[in-house]
PDB file of N, H, CA, C and O in Angstrom:
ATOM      1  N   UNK A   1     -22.383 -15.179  -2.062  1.00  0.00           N
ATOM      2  CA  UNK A   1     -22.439 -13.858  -2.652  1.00  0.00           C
ATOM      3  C   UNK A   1     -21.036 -13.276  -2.717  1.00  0.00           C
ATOM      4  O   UNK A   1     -20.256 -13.353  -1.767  1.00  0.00           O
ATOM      5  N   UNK A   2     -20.748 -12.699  -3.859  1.00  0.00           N
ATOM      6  H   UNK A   2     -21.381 -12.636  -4.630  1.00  0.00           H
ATOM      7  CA  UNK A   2     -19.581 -11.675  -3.904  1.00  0.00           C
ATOM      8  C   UNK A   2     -19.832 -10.440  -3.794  1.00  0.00           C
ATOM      9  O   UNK A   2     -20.885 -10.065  -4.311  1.00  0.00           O
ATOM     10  N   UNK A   3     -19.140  -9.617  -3.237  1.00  0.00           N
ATOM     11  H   UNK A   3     -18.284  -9.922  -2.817  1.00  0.00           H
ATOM     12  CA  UNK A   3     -19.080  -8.050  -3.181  1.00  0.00           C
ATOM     13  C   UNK A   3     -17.906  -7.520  -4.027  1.00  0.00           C
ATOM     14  O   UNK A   3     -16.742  -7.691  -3.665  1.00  0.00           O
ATOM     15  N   UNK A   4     -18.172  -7.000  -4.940  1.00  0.00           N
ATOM     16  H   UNK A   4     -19.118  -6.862  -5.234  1.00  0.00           H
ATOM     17  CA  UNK A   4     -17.334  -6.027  -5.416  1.00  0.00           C
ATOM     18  C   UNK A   4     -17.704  -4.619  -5.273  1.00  0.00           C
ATOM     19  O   UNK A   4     -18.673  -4.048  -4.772  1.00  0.00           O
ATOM     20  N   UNK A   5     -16.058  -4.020  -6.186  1.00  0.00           N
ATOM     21  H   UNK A   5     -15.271  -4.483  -6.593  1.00  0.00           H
ATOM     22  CA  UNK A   5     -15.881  -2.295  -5.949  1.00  0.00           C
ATOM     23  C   UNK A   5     -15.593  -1.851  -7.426  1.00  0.00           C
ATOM     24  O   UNK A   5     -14.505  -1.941  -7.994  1.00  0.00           O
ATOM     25  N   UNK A   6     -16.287  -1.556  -7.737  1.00  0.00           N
ATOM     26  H   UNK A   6     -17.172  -1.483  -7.276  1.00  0.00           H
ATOM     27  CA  UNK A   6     -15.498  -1.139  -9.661  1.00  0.00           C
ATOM     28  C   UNK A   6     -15.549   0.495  -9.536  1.00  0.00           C
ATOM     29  O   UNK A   6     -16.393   1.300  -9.142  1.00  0.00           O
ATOM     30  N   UNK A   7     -14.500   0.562  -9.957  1.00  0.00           N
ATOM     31  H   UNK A   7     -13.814  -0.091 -10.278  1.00  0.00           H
ATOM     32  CA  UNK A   7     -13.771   2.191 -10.098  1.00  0.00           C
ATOM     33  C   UNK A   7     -13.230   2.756 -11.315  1.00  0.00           C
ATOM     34  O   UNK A   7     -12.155   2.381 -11.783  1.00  0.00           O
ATOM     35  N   UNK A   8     -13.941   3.636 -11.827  1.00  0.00           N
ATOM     36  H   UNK A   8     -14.815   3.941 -11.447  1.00  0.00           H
ATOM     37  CA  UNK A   8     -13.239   4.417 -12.806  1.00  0.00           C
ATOM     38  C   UNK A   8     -12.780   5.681 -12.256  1.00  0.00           C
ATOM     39  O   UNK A   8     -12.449   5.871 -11.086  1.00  0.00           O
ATOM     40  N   UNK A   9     -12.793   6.972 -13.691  1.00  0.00           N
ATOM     41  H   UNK A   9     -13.063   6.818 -14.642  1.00  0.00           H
ATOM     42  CA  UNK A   9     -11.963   8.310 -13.295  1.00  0.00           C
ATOM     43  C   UNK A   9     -13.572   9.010 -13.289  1.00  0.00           C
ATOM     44  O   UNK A   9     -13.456  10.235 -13.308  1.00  0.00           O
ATOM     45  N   UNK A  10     -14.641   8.690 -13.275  1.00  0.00           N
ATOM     46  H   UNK A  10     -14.735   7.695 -13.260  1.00  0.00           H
ATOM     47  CA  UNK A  10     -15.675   9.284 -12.990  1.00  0.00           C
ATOM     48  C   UNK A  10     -16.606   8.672 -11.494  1.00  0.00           C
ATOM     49  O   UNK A  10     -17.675   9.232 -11.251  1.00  0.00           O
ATOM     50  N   UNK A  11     -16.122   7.517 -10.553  1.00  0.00           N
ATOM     51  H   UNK A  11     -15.253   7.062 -10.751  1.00  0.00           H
ATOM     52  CA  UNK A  11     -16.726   7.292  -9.718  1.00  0.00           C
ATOM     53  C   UNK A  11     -16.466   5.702  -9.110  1.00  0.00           C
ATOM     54  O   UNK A  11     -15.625   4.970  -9.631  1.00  0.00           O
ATOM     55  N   UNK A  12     -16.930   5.460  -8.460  1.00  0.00           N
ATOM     56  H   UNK A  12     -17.614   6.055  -8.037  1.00  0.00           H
ATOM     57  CA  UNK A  12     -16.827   4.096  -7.512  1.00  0.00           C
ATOM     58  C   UNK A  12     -18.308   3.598  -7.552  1.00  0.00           C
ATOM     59  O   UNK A  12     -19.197   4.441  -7.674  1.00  0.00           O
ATOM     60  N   UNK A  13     -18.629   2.218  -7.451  1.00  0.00           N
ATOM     61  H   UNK A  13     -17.907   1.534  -7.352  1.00  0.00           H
ATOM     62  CA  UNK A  13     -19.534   1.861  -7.432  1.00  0.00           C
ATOM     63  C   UNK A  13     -19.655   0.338  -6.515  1.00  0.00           C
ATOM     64  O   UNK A  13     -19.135  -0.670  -6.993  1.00  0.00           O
ATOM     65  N   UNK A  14     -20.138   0.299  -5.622  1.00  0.00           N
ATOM     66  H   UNK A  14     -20.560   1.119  -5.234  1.00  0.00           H
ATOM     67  CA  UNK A  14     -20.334  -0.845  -4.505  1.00  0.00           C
ATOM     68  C   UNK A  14     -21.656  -2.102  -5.310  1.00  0.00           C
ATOM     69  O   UNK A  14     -22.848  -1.854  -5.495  1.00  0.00           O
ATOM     70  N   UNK A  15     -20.991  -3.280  -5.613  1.00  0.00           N
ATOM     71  H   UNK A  15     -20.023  -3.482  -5.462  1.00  0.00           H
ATOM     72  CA  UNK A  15     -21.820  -4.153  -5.650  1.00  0.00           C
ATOM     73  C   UNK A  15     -22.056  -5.576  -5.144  1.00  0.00           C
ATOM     74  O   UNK A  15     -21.199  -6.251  -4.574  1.00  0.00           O
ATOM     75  N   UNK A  16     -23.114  -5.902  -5.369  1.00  0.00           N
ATOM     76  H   UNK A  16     -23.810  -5.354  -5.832  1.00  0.00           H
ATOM     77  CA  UNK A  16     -23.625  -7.428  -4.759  1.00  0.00           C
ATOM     78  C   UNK A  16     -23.774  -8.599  -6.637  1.00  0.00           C
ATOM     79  O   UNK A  16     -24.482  -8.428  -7.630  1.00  0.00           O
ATOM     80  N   UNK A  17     -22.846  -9.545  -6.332  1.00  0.00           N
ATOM     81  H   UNK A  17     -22.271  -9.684  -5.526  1.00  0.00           H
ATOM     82  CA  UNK A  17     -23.334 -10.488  -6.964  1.00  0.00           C
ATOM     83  C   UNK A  17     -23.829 -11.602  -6.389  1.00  0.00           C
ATOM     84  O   UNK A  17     -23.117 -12.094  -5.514  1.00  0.00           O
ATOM     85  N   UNK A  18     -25.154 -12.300  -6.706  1.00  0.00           N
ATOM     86  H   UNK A  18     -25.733 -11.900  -7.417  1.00  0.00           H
ATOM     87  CA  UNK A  18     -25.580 -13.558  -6.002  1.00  0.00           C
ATOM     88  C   UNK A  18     -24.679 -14.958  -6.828  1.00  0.00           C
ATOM     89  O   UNK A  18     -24.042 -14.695  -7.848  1.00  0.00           O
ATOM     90  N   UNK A  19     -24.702 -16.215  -6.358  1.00  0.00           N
ATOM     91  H   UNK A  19     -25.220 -16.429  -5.530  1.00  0.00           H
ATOM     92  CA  UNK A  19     -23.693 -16.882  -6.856  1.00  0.00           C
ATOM     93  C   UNK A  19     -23.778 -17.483  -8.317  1.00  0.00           C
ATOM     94  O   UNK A  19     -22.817 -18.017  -8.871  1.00  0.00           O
ATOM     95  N   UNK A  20     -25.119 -17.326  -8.919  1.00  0.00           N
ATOM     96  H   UNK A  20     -25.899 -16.892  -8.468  1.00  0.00           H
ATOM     97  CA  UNK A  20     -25.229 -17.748 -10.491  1.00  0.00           C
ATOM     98  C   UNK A  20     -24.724 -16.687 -10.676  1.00  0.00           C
ATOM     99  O   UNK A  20     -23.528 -16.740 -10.962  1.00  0.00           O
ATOM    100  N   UNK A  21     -25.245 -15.559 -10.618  1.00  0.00           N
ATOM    101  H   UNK A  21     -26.216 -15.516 -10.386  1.00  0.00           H
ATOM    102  CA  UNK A  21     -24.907 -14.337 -11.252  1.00  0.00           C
ATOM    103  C   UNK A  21     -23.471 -14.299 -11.599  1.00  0.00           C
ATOM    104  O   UNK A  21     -22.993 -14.596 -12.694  1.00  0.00           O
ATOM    105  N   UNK A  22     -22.934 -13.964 -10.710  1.00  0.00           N
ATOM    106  H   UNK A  22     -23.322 -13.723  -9.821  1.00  0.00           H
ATOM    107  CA  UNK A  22     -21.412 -14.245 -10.819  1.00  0.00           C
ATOM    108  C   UNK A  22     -20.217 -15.403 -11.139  1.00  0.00           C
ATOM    109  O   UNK A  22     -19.056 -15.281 -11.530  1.00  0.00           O
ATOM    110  N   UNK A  23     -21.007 -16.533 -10.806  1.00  0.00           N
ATOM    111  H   UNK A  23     -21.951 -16.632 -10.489  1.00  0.00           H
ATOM    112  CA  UNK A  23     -20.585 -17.913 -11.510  1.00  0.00           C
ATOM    113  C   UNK A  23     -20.894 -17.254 -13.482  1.00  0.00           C
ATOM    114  O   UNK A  23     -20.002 -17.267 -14.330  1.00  0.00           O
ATOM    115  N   UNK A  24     -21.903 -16.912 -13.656  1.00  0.00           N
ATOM    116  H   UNK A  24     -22.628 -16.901 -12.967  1.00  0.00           H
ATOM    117  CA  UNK A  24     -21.762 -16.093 -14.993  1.00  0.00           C
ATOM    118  C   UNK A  24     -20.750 -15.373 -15.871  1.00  0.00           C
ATOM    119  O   UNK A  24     -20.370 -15.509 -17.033  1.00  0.00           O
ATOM    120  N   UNK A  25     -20.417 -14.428 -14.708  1.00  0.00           N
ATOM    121  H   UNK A  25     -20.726 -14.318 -13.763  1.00  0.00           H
ATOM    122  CA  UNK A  25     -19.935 -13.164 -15.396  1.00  0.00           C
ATOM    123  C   UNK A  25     -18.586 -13.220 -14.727  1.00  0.00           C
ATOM    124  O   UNK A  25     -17.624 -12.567 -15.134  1.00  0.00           O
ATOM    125  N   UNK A  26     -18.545 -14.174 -13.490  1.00  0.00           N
ATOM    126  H   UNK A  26     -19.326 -14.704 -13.159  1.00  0.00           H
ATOM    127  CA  UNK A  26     -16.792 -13.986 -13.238  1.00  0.00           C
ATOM    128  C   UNK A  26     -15.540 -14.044 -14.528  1.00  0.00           C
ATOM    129  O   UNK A  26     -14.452 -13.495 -14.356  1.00  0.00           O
ATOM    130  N   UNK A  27     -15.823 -14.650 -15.577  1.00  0.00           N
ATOM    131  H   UNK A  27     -16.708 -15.096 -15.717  1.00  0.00           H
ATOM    132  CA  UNK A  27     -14.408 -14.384 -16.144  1.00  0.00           C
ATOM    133  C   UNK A  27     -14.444 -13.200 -16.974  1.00  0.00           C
ATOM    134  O   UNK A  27     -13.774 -13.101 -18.001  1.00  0.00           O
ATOM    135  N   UNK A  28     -15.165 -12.365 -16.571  1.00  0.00           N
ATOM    136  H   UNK A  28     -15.710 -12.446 -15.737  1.00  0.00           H
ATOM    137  CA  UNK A  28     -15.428 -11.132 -17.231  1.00  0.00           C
ATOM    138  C   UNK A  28     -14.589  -9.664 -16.067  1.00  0.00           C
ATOM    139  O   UNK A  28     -14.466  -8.450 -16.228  1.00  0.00           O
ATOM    140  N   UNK A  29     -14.196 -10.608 -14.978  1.00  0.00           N
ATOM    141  H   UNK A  29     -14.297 -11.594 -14.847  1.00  0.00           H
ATOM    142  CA  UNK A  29     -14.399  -9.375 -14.222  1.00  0.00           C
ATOM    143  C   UNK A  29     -12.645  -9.045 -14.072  1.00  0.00           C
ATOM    144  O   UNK A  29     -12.030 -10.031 -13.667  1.00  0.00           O
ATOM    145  N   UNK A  30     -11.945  -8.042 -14.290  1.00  0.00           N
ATOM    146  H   UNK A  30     -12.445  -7.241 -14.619  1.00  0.00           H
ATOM    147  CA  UNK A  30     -10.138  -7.703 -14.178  1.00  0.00           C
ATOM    148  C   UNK A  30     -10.189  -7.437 -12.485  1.00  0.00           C
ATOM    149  O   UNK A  30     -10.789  -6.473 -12.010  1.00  0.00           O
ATOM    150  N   UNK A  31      -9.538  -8.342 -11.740  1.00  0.00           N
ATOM    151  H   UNK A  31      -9.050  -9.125 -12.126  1.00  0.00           H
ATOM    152  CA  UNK A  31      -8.942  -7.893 -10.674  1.00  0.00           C
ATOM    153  C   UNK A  31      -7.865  -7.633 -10.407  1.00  0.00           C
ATOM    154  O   UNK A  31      -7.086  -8.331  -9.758  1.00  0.00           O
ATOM    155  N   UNK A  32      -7.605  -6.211 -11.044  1.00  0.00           N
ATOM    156  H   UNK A  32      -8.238  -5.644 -11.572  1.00  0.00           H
ATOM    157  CA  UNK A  32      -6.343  -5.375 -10.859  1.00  0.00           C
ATOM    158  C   UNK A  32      -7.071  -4.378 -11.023  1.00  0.00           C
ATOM    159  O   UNK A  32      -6.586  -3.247 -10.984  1.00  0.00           O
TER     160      UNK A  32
END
């Protein structure tokens, strides 16, 4: 599982990806 934090100028948001899920959508995700 991954945990991420995605943040904009309206809020923070705490999440759970399970490992397809995110094997999915990882090259979608900017870590900066």
């Amino acid at each position: 599982m991954e945990f991420l934090t995605f943040e904009d100028e309206t809020g923070i948001v705490e999440t759970t990806f399970f490992p397809q899920t995110y094997h999915r959508f990882c090259h979608m995700i900017d870590r900066n």
